[in-house]
C-alpha positions as CSV (number, residue, x, y, z in Angstrom):
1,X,5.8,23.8,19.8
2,X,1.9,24.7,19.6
3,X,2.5,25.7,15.8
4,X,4.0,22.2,14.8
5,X,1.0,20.6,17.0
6,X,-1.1,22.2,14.8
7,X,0.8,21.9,11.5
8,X,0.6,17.7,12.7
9,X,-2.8,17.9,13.5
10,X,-3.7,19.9,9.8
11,X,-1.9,17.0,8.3
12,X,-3.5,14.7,10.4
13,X,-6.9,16.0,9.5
14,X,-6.0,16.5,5.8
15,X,-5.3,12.5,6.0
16,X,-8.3,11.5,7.3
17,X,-10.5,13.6,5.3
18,X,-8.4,12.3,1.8
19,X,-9.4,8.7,3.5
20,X,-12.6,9.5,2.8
21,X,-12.6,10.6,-0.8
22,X,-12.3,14.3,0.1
23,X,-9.6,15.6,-3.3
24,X,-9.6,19.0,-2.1
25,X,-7.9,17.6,1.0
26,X,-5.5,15.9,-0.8
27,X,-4.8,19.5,-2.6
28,X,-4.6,21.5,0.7
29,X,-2.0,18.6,2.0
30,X,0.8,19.3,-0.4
31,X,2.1,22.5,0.9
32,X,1.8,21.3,4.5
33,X,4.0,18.3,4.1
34,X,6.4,19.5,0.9
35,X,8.7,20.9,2.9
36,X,9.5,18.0,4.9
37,X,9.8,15.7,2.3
38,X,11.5,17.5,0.4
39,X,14.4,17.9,3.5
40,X,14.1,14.1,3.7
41,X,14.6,13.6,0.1
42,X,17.6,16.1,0.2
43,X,19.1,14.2,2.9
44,X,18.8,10.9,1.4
45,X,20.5,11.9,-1.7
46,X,23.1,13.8,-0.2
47,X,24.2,10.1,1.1
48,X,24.3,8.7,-2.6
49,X,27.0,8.6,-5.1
50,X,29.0,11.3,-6.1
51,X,27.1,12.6,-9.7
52,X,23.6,11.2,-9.6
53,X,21.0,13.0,-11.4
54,X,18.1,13.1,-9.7
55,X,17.2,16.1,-7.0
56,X,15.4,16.0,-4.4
57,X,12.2,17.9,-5.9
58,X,12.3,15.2,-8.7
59,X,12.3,12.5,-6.0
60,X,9.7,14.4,-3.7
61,X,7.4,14.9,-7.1
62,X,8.1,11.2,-8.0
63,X,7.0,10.1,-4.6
64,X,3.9,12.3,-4.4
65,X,2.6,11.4,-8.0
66,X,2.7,7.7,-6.2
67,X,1.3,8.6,-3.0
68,X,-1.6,10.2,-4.5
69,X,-2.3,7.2,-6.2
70,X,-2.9,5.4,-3.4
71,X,-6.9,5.5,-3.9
72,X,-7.7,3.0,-1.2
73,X,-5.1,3.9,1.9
74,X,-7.0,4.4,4.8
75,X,-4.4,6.9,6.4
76,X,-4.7,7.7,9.7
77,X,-1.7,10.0,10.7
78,X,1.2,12.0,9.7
79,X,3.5,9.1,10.7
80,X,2.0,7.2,8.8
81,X,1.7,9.4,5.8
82,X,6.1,9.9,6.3
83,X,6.2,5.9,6.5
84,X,5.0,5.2,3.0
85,X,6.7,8.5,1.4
86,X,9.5,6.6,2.7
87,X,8.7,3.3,1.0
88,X,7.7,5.8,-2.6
89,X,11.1,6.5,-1.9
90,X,12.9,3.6,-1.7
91,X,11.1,1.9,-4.8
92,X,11.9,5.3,-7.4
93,X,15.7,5.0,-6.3
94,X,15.9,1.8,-6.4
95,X,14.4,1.5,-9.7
96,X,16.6,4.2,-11.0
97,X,19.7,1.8,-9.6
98,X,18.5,-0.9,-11.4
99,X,17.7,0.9,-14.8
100,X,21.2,2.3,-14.6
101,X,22.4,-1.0,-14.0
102,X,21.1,-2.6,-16.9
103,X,21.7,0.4,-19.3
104,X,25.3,0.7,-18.7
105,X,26.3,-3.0,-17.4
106,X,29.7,-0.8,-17.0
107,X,30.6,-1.6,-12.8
108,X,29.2,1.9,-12.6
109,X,27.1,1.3,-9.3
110,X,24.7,4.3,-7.5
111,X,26.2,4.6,-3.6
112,X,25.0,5.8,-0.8
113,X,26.1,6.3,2.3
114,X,24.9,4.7,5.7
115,X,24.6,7.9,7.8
116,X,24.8,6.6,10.9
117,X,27.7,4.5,11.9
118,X,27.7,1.3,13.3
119,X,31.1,-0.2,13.8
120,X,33.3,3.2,12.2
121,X,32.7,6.8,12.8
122,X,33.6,7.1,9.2
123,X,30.5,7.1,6.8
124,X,30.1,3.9,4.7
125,X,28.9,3.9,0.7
126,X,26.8,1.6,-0.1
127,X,25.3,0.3,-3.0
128,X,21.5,1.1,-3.0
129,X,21.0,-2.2,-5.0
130,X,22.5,-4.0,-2.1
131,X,20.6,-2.2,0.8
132,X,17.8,-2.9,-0.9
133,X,18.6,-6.8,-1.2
134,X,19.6,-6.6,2.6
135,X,16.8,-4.9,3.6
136,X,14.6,-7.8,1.7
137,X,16.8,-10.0,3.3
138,X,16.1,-8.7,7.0
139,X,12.5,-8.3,6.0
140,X,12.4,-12.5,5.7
141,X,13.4,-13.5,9.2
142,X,12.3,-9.9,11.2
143,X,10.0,-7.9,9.2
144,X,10.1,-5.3,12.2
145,X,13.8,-4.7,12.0
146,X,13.6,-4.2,8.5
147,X,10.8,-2.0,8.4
148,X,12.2,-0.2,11.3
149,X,15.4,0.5,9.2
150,X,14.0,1.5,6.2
151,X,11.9,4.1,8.1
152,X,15.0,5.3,9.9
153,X,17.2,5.3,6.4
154,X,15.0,5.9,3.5
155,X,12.3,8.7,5.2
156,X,14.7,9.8,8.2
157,X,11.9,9.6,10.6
158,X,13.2,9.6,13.7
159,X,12.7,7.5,17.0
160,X,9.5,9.2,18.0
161,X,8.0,9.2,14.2
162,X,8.9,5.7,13.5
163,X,7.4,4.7,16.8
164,X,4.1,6.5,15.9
165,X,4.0,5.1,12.3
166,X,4.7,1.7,13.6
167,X,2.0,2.1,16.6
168,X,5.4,1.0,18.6
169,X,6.7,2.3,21.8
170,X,10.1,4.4,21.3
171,X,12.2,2.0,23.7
172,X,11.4,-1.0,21.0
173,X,11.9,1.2,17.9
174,X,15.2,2.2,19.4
175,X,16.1,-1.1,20.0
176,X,15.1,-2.7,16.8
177,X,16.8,-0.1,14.9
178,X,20.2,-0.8,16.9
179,X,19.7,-4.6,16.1
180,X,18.8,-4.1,12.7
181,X,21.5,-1.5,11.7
182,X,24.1,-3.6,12.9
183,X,22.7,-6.7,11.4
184,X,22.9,-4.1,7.8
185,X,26.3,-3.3,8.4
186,X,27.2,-6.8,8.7
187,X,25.6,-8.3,5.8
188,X,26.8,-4.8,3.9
189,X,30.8,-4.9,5.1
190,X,30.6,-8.7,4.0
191,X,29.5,-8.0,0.2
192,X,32.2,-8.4,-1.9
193,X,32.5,-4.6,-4.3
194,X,30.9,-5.8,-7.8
195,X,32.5,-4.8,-11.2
């Protein structure tokens, strides 16, 4: 426990000193947070499609390459930091969905899989297109929800993480996530498959 307090605090410390301008910062961050995004990235993807080509490293490497350009991000903690990897993330897949989309127009869709069940104990695929329109969706009538699920889905923070990178207590992120996962699965169960 003291080690990851400290590995958290490094990182926190790392963030604050990239805040202010500090590259080498930036440099000594990557090692301390790699592995963990790279387990995150690695357990998204194991919830896509059968056959996709992109691997976790590529999707870590993607992700970084966008977080570092993030010039002006006044970060302020690790939570944080995991919140917008998460939304790095979710923009590079589903960009890849949508390129794939357009270059093959064949009914060939990219799934994932909702790895938490709602209503089955069976794991559901899911086209990442669609998640991503739900999660819009959610976003327009309760931001929080949505925020809160894409946190919980995209970065796998969990309870305590999205709670911190939310500045929300772990009751209302538990809550909202409940709420807005089975709002997903409802929305998600009544899309008709395409192609």
């Amino acid at each position: 426990m003291g080690v990851e307090r400290s590995a958290n605090h490094d990182i926190s410390g790392l963030l604050a000193a990239w805040s202010q301008g500090d590259l080498d910062a930036r440099e000594q961050l990557m090692p301390l947070v790699y592995d963990e995004l790279r387990r995150r990235a690695a357990a998204y993807l194991r919830r896509e499609r059968a056959g996709h080509t992109l691997q976790p490293t590529a999707l870590v490497h993607e992700a970084y390459l966008r977080l570092i350009d993030q010039k002006q991000t006044p970060w302020h903690h690790r939570g944080q930091f995991f919140a917008i990897a998460a939304l790095m993330m979710r923009r590079i897949l589903v960009d890849r969905a949508r390129g794939r989309k357009m270059a093959k127009r064949s009914g060939h869709w990219a799934r994932v899989t909702l790895a938490e069940d709602v209503a089955t104990s069976e794991p559901r695929d899911v086209d990442v297109l669609d998640l991503d329109a739900a999660l819009t969706d959610l976003a327009t009538f309760d931001p929080r929800k949505s925020r809160v699920a894409e946190l919980k889905f995209f970065a796998g923070l969990t309870l305590q993480e999205t709670a911190d990178a939310l500045d929300l207590s772990i009751a209302t992120v538990e809550r909202e996530w409940q709420a807005g996962r089975a709002w997903l699965y409802g929305r998600l169960k009544r899309k008709a498959p395409l192609g």
